[in-house]
N, C-alpha and C positions, 0 to 999 in steps of 0.2 A: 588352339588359340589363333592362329596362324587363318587357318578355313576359315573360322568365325567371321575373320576381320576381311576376306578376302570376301565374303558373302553377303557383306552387311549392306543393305541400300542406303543409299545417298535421296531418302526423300525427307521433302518441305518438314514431315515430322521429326524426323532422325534430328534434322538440322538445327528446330526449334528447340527439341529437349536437349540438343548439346548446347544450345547456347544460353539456354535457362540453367543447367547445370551449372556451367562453367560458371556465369553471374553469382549465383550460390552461395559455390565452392569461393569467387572472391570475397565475397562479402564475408563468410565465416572467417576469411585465413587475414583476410586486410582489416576487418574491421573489432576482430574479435580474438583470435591466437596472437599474433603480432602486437595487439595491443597488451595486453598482458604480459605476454614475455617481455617488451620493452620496461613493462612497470616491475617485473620482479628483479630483472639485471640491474635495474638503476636502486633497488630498493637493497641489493645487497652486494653492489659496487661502491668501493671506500679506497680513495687514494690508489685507483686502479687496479684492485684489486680485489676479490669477491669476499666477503667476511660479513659475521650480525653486527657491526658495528655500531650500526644504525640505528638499529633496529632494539639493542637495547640501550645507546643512550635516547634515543624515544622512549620507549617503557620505563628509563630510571626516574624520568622526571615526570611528578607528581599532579602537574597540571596537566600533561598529557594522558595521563590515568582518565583523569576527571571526564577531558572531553571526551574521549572513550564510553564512558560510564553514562554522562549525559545522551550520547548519540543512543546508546541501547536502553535505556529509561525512554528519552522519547518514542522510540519503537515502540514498546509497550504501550503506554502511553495511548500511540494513536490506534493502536488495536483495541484499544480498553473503549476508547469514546466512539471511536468510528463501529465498532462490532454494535454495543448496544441502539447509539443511532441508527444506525443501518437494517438491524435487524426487526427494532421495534418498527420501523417505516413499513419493511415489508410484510409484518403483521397485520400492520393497518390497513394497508393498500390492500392484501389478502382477503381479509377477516371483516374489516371494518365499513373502507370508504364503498361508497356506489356513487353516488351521482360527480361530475366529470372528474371520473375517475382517470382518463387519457389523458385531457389537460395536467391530474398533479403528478400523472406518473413522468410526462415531460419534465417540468416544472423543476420536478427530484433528481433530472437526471444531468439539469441543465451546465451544475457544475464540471461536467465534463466535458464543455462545449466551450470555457470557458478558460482563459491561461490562468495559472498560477498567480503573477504577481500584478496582474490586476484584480484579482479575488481579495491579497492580500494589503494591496493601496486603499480596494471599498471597505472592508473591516477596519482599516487605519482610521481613513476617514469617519466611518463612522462611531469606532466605537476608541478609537485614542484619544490622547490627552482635551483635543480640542473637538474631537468629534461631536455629531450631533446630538447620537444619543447621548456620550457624557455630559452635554452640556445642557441637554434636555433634562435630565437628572438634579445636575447644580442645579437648574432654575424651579424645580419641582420640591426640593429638598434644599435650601439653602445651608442650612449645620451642618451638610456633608459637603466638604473641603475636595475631597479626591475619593469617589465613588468604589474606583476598583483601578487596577495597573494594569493595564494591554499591554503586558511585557513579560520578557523572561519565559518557561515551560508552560504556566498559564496559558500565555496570551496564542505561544506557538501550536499550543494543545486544540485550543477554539478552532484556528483556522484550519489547521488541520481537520478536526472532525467535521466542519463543511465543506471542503473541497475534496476528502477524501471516504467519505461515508458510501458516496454511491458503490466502491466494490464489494461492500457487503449488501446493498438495498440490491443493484438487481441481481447478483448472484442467488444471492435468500428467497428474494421474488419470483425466478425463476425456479429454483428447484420445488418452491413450494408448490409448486401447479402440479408436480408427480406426485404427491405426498395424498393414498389414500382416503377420501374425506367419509367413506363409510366405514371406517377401522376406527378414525375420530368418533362420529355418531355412536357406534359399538362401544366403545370405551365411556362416553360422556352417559349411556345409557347404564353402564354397570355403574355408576356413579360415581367414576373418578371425577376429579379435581380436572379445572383448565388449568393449574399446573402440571400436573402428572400426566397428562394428553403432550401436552407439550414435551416435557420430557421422555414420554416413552414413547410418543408416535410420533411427532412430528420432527425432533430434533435428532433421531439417529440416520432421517432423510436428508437432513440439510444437513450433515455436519461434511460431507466433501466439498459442500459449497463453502462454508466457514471456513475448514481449513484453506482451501485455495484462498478466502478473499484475506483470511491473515495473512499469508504467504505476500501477498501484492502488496497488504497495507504494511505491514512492517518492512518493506525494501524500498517503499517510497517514504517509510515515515522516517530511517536514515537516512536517506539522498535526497529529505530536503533542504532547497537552500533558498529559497524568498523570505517564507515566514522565520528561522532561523536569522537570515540574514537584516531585514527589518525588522523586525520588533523581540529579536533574541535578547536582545541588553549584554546582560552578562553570562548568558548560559550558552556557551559554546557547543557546536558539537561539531564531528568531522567533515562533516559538507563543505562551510564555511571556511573551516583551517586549512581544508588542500587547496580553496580557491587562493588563499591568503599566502603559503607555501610556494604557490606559483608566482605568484605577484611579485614575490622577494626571491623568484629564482631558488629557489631550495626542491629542487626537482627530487632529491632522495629521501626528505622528508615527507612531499606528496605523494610519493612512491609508494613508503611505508603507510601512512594512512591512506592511501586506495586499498592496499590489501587488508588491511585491517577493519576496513569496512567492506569487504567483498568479502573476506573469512566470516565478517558476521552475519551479513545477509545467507550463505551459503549453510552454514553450521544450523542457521535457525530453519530455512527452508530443508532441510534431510531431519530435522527432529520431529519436524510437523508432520513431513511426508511416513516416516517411522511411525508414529501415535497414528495418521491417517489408515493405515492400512489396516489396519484394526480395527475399525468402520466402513468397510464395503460394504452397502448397503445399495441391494435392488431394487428398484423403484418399481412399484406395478405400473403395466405400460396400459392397463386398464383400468387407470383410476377415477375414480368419481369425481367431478370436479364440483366446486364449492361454488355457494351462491348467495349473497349478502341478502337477508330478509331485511325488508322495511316494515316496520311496525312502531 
């Protein structure tokens, strides 16, 4: 060990990857270990002392279940609208569109170019109480008093599957481009169904795409907090209560709900990954690529 280090050159390279290490190595230990540990010490520190105190009068009370329950319903939730979203797009863009087709594939992508809670101020606007659409509506339909509620898991569910649809559109999009297209013709030729293509040929390609982009969508679709926080109403979920936890100084309380939403996001992504391995599936790196007929 000793030789090693007595041998080692001192050039511009050596220098560069130690100090790219090091950077690293802080950002993992300062920005990520450290943090964490400071949230479970406070989460199971009571009256100076380390105990679940906390942690089950949090779980004893029944409103705290709730937001629990609601934060993992929304999860779902936004995997349910954003999957089909997302996936029908890249079907279409696929299968379907041809002409400026670069123009909608920006277009589709745009919401990621885009903050959050001005996504969620233009939906307010346009589609809340006094929004244009809604009011475009009243004035089209005057019998209808109050059209629909842009509120509550509804209203959170919408915004979601518009600003977060794209990690299934180009995930899907992309791996569809591996996806055999003379396995399709073969198949559509012995007479299957365009479901049964679908399901046997094309969806055991994309399904590592799918699982990653649930994986993403259900870990931003608990840590949201714009649409949650504006137009939630009454349907709490944990985002919003840690920020609210902090507000009022109740640092063991934020504590306990960081973990309890980082258990969930974690437990969920090792189940996916579990069922995912079970769909390894090689993509021919010789695949036919597909071509929208105009007729």
């Amino acid at each position: 060990m000793i030789e090693r280090i007595k041998n080692y050159k001192c050039t511009i390279k050596n220098i560069l990857s130690f100090i790219l290490y090091s950077i690293l190595f802080w950002l993992l230990i300062g920005y990520i270990v450290l943090p964490i540990c400071n949230t479970f010490i406070q989460a199971f520190q009571s009256e100076g002392a380390y105990s679940f105190d906390v942690f089950k009068e949090y779980i004893s009370n029944s409103n705290n279940i709730r937001v629990v329950s609601n934060t993992f319903i929304l999860g779902l939730g936004s995997i349910i609208v954003c999957s089909v979203m997302g996936i029908a797009l890249a079907l279409y863009m696929t299968f379907i569109c041809d002409k400026y087709k670069k123009l909608i594939h920006i277009l589709l992508l745009s919401p990621m170019m885009i903050p959050g809670v001005i996504l969620v101020i233009a939906c307010i606007q346009l589609y809340g109480e006094t929004g244009i659409v809604t009011k475009a509506i009243e004035m089209l339909f005057p019998f209808i008093k109050i059209p629909y509620s842009f509120s509550g898991l509804k209203g959170i569910l919408f915004v979601v599957a518009y600003t977060q649809y794209v990690y299934f559109y180009l995930n899907v999009y992309v791996a569809l481009k591996y996806v055999d297209y003379s396995t399709v013709e073969a198949a559509r030729g012995m007479g299957a169904s365009k479901i049964r293509v679908f399901f046997d040929v094309i969806w055991p390609v994309i399904t590592p795409a799918v699982i990653t982009s649930t994986i993403v969508t259900f870990a931003s679709g608990i840590s949201s907090f714009s649409a949650p926080n504006l137009i939630g109403g009454g349907f709490k979920v944990l985002s919003t209560q840690i920020v609210r936890s902090k507000a009022n100084n109740y640092m063991d309380i934020a504590s306990v709900q960081v973990i309890i939403l980082l258990l969930m996001g974690i437990s969920f992504m090792m189940l996916l990954q579990y069922y995912g391995k079970k769909y390894g599936v090689v993509a021919s790196l010789k695949a036919q690529s597909f071509k929208v007929n105009n007729r």
